[in-house]
C-alpha positions in Angstrom: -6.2 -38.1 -60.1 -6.5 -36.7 -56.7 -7.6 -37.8 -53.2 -11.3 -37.8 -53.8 -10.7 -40.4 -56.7 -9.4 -42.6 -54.9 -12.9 -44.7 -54.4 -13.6 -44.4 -57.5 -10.2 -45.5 -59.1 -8.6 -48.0 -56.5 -10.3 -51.4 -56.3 -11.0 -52.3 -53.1 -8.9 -55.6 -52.7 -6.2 -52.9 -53.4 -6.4 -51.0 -50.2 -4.1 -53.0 -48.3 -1.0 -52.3 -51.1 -1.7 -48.8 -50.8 -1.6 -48.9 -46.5 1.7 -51.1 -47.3 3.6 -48.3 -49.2 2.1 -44.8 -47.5 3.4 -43.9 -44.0 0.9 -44.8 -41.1 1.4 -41.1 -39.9 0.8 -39.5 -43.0 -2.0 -42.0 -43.6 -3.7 -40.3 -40.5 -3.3 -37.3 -41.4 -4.7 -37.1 -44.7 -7.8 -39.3 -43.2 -8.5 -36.6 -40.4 -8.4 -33.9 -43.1 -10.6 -35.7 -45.2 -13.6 -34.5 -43.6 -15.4 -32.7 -46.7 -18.3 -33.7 -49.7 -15.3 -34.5 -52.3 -12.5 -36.2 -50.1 -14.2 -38.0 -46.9 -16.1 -40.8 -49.3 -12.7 -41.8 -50.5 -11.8 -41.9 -46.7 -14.5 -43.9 -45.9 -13.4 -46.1 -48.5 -9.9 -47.1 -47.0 -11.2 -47.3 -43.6 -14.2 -50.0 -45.2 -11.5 -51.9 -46.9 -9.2 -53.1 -44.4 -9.4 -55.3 -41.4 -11.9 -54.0 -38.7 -8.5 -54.1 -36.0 -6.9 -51.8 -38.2 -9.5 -49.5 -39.3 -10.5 -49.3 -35.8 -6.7 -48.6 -34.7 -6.7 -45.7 -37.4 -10.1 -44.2 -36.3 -8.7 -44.2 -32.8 -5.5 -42.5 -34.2 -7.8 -40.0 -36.5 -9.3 -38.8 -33.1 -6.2 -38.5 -31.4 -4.7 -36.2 -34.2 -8.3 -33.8 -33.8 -8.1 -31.4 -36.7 -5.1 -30.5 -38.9 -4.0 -28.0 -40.8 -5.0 -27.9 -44.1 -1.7 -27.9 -45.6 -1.0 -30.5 -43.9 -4.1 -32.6 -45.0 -3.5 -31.7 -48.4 -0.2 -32.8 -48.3 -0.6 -35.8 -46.7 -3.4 -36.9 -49.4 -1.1 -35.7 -52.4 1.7 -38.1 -50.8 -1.3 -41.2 -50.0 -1.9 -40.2 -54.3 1.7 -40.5 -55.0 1.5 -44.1 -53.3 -1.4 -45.3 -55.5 0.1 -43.6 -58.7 3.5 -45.9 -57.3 2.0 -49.1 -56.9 -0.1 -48.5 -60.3 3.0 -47.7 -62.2 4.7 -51.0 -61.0 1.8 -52.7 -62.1 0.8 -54.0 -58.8 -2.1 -52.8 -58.5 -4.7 -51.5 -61.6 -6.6 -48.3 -61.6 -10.1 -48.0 -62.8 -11.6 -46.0 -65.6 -13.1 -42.9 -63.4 -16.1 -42.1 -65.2 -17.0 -39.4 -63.3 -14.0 -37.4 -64.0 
């Protein structure tokens, strides 16, 4: 389970746990980095799935930020995957079958 999954995996009414327990900064960095095929749709997804204030605060941040460093990116989205895996583990929130795997 990786960034990319996270569209596939994370229900949508989720989103808001997973912005509760990840880091606003690191939240916009692994959003900037998220800018290829396999890891912007799940980007996309979190920015669809909260309020339009907040998505629009983030985007705003996200174009602040410009490009990051890769390690960077990829370290923010393995810590946004920790979050998920968190919340999952504590049964708050339920991950989906990815069928696609």
């Amino acid at each position: 389970f990786t960034f990319k999954h996270i569209a596939s995996r994370v229900d949508a009414r989720d989103i808001a746990a997973v912005l509760r327990v990840v880091d606003n900064d690191t939240l916009v960095t692994a959003l900037s980095g998220a800018t290829d095929d396999l890891t912007k749709p799940s980007a996309e997804f979190i920015l669809d799935n909260i309020s339009n204030r907040l998505a629009d605060q983030l985007r705003e941040a996200i174009q602040e930020r410009g490009e990051v460093n890769e390690d960077d990116a990829e370290t923010a989205m393995s810590d946004v995957v920790a979050g998920v895996r968190q919340l999952a583990e504590n049964g708050e929130i339920l991950l989906n079958e990815d069928i696609t795997a």
